[in-house]
N, C-alpha and C positions, 0 to 999 in steps of 0.2 A: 504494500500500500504506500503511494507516495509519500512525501511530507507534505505540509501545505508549500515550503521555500521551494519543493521541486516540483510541482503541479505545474500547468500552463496557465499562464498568466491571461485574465480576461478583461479583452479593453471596457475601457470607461464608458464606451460609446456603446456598450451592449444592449438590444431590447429582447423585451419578450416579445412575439407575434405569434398571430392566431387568431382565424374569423376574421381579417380584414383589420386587426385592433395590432399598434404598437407600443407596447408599455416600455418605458426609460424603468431603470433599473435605479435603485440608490446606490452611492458608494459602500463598495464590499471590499473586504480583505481582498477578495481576489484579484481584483482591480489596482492594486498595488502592485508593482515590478517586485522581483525576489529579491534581488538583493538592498530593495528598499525595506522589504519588511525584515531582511534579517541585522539591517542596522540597524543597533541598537544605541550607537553612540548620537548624545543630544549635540555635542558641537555641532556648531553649524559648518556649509561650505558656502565659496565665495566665488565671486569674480572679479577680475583686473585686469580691466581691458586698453589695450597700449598703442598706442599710433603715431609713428615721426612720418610725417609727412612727405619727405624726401627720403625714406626707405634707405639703405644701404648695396655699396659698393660689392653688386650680385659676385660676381666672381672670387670674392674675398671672402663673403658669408655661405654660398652654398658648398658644399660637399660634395665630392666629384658622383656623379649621378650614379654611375656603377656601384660605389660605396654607398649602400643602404642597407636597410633592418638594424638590426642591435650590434651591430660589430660594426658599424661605418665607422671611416676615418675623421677626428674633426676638420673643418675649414680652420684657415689662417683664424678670424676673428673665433668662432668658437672656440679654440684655443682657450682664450679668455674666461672660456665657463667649464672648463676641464673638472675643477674641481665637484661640479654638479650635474654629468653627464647623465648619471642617472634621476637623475630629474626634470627633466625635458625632452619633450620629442622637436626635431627639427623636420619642417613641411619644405617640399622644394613640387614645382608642378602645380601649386593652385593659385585659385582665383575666384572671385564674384564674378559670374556670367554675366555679361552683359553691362556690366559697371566699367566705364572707360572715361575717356576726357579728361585724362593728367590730372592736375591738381584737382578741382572742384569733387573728386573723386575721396578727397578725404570725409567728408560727409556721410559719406556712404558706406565708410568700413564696419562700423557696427547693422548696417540697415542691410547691404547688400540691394539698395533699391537700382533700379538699371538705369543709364542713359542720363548724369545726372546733369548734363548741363543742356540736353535738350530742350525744349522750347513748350513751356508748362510744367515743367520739370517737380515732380513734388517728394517729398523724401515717406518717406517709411519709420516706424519703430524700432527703434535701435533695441539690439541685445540685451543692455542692462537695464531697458525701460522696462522690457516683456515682461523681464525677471523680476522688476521692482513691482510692476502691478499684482502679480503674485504673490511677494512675496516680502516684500518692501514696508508691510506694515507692522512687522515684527523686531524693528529696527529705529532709533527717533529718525535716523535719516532715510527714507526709502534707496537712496540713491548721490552719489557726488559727482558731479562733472568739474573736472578742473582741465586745467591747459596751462602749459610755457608758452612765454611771449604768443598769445595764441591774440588773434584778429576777432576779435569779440563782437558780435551779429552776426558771422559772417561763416566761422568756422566751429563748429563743436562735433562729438563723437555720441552725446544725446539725443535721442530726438522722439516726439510723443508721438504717440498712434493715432496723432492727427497729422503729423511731417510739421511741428513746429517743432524747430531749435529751442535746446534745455541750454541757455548760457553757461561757459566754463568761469571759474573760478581760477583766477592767474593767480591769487597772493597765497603761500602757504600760511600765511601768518592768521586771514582771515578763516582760513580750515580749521585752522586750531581754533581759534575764537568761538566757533560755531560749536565743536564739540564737546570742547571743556571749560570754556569762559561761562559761568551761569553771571548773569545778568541781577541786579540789586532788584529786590521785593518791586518796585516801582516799577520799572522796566519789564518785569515778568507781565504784572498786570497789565501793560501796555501793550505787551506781544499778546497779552490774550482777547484783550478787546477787539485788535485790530483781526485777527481772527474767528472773532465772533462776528466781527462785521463782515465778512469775506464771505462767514455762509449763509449769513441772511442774504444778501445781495442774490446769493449763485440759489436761493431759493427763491426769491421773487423774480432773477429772471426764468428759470424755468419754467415758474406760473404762467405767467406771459408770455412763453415761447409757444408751448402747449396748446392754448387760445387758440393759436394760427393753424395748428393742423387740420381743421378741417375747410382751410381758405385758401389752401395751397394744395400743386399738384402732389404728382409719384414722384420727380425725381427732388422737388425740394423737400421733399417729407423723409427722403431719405438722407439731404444733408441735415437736415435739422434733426433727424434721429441721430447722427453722428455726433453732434452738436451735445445737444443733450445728455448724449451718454458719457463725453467730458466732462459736461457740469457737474454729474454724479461722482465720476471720479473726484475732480478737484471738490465736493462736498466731503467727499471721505476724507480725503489729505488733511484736509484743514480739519476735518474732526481729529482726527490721531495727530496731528499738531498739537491741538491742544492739547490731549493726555498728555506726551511726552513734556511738556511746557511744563507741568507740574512734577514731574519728578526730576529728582537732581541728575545733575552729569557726570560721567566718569572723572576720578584724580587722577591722573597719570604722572609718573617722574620726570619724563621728559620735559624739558625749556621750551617756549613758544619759541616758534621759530623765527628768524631774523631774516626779512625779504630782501633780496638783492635791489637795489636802484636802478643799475646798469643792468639794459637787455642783451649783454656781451655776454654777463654773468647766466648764460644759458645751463650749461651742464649743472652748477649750483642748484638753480630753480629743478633743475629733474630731479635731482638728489633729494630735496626739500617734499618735493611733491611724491616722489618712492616714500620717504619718509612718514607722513600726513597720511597715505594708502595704509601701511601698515599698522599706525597708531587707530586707525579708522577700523579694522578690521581685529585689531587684538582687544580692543574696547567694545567692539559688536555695534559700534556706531551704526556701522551700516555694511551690508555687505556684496553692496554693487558697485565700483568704481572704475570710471571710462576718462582717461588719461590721453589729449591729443596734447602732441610735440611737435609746435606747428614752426616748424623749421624754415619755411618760406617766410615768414615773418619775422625773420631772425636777420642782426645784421650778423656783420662779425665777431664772433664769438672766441670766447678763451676757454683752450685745452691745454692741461697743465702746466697754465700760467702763463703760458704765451697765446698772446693774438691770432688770429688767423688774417689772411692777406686781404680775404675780400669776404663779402655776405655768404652766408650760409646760401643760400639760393642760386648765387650766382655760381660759386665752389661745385655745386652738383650739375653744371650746367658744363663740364669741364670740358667736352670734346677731344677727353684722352690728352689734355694737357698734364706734362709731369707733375709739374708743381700742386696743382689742383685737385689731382690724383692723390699727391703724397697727403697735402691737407683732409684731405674730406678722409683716407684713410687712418687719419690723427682724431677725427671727428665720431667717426664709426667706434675706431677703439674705445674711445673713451666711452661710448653707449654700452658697451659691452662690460667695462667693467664696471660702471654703474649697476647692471640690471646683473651679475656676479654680487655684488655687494645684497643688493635686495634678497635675494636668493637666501645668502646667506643670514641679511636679519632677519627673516622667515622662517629659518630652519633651526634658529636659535631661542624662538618662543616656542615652549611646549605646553601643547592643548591635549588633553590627559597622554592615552599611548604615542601620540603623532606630535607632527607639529606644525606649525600655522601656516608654513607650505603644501604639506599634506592636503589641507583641506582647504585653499585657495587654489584657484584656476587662474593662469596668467596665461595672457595670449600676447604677444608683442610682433608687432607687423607692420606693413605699412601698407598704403594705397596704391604705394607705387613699384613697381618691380623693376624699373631702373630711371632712377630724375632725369637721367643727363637727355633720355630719347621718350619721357613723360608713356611709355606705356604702363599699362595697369595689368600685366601677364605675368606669370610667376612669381608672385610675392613674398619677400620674405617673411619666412612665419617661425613662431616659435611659441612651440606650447607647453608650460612648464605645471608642474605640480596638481595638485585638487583629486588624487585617489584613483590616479590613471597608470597605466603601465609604460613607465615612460625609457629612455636609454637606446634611442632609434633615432634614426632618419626614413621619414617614410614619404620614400621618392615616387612621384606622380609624372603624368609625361610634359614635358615643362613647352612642348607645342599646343598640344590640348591639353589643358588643362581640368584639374579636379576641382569637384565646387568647392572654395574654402567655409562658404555656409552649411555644411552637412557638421562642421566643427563646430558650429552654435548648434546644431539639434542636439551632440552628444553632451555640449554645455547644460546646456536645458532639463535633458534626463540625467545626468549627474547631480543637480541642483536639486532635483525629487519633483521638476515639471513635466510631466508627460504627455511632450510633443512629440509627434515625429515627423516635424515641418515647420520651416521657418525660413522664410522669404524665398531663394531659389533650391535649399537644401530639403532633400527630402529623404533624409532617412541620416545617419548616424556617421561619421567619418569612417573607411575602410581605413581596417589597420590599427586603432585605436580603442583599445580596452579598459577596461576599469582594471581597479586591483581588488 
């Protein structure tokens, strides 16, 4: 007789039928994946989703394509992460179907929406929005968007399931603030008014909106149901704001952090912002965070204390110039051993058996698969940590391409959501297991 953990697992979506009648079923143990029901550990899992916008010098980061599975050789820049090989998979051959147009493409890396500089062009629900609507209200923060020197209206890694831009948050100083600054008795009752004021509002206009549906057609009744079903959402937010408004905030040892002035001070600010990710996730602040490194809005920047000759932007623009070469591969490095360092302060907090890498998911990628020729093909990816079986390179055919959105399904059902789809991904990354 099986166990219940080895039984086959029945979707959500199950009915009864019979005579012409379809009954929905309630949620059942069954209906839980097995190795969701056989954990029993309450730590939570995360996500840390990462984006430099000008990607990395391909030939330097990927791994000779023949070198794949668990025995691959590192690239030059992996090098750099030697000490945590068995903690990452590295992806060579994928990509977002249909997601192209150089820059404006960084918008898209969490949405995977297509064609984003086309003409109507509207974005999609980003990865950690999905996750936060789910899951976000167990957390004071559903969700962080920050960014370096990041173009603020214009560029984020957020985006609601309307295709509106969630703004990033440039200052680490103001992240710390948010999570462990509590606010003097006055100030609290302030932030609570204006919150009360927010869902009265968002309930008299939905009064009002409602009115109109019988004065309007089929297709306006469909955005105005859209509509609406935001206003629901942002009524909830603001209720669970409130709660958390009254209970105190995490103490933490750590010093607030001290913001650079100078947008040179680029590598700094990642550091800062790696830093505010991790205190964000060891405090259970919140455990969705989408990190754009909007590197095109970078001038010239300082790696280990020396200048670089010209703009970040312009440096990826190299046309096989030596020098430009040499710089952007000073640039790269140093990305590498920033995101080594993280790793490591991840793997040095322990959450009972594991530790805070265990059960964090970091994707770190870009939009772009080589600046200098702005295509959006073969991406560099790298997916570290969160309870997967990692210590591979799992090589794809880097002409056709594999969807890099099948790696947010298996995000998804890692997290305990069960999807098995999400924007062009339709089923699970090949190659890619749990542990």
């Amino acid at each position: 007789m099986p166990s219940v953990a080895t039984q086959n697992h029945l979707h959500r979506r199950h009915f009864l039928r019979g005579a012409g009648v379809a009954l929905a079923l309630p949620m059942l143990e069954a209906m839980t994946p097995a190795f969701a029901r056989a954990e029993i550990n309450p730590v939570p899992r995360r996500f840390f989703g990462i984006c430099n916008n000008l990607g990395l010098l391909p030939e330097l980061f990927f791994p000779e394509a023949a070198s794949s599975g668990r025995g691959y050789k590192p690239s030059t820049y992996l090098e750099h992460l030697s000490e945590h090989k068995d903690d990452f998979t590295v992806l060579s051959g994928v990509s977002h179907p249909d997601v192209d147009a150089g820059h404006p493409a960084d918008n898209c890396f969490l949405t995977a929406a297509p064609h984003p500089s086309s003409g109507g062009f509207r974005n999609t629900i980003s990865l950690d929005q999905y996750a936060a609507e789910r899951l976000g209200n167990q957390t004071r923060f559903p969700s962080l968007s920050v960014g370096v020197n990041i173009q603020q209206g214009s560029r984020s890694l957020s985006w609601t399931r309307g295709g509106v831009l969630i703004p990033s948050e440039e200052k680490a100083s103001a992240v710390f603030k948010r999570m462990f600054v509590t606010g003097t008795p006055a100030e609290v009752q302030a932030q609570m008014r204006r919150l009360s004021l927010g869902q009265s509002i968002m309930d008299t206009v939905a009064d009002q909106t409602k009115s109109l549906e019988s004065k309007i057609g089929p297709s306006d009744r469909a955005r105005l149901d859209q509509y609406l079903t935001g206003v629901r959402d942002l009524e909830g937010r603001l209720a669970s704001a409130s709660e958390w408004e009254l209970k105190p905030k995490p103490v933490v040892k750590d010093a607030a952090p001290v913001d650079p002035t100078d947008p040179r001070a680029y590598m700094e600010k990642v550091r800062l912002m790696y830093d505010m990710a991790r205190l964000a996730f060891e405090t259970d602040s919140t455990r969705f965070v989408a990190l754009l490194l909007d590197s095109v809005n970078s001038p010239a920047i300082t790696v280990d204390n020396q200048p670089t000759d010209d703009g970040y932007h312009n440096l990826s623009h190299h046309g096989k110039n030596a020098s430009k070469l040499a710089q952007l591969e000073k640039i790269d490095r140093g990305h590498m051993k920033l995101l080594a360092g993280l790793f490591s302060d991840l793997k040095s907090r322990k959450e009972g058996a594991e530790t805070l890498l265990d059960r964090t998911m970091i994707l770190y990628g870009s939009n772009m698969g080589n600046a200098n020729t702005h295509v959006t093909t073969n991406l560099p990816t790298l997916f570290a940590g969160g309870g997967f079986k990692h210590g591979q390179h799992l090589s794809f055919d880097r002409d056709w391409n594999y969807p890099l959105p099948n790696l947010f399904v298996s995000v998804l059902q890692r997290l305990g959501i069960e999807e098995d789809r999400f924007a062009s991904g339709k089923g699970t990354m090949r190659g890619l297991e749990m542990v």
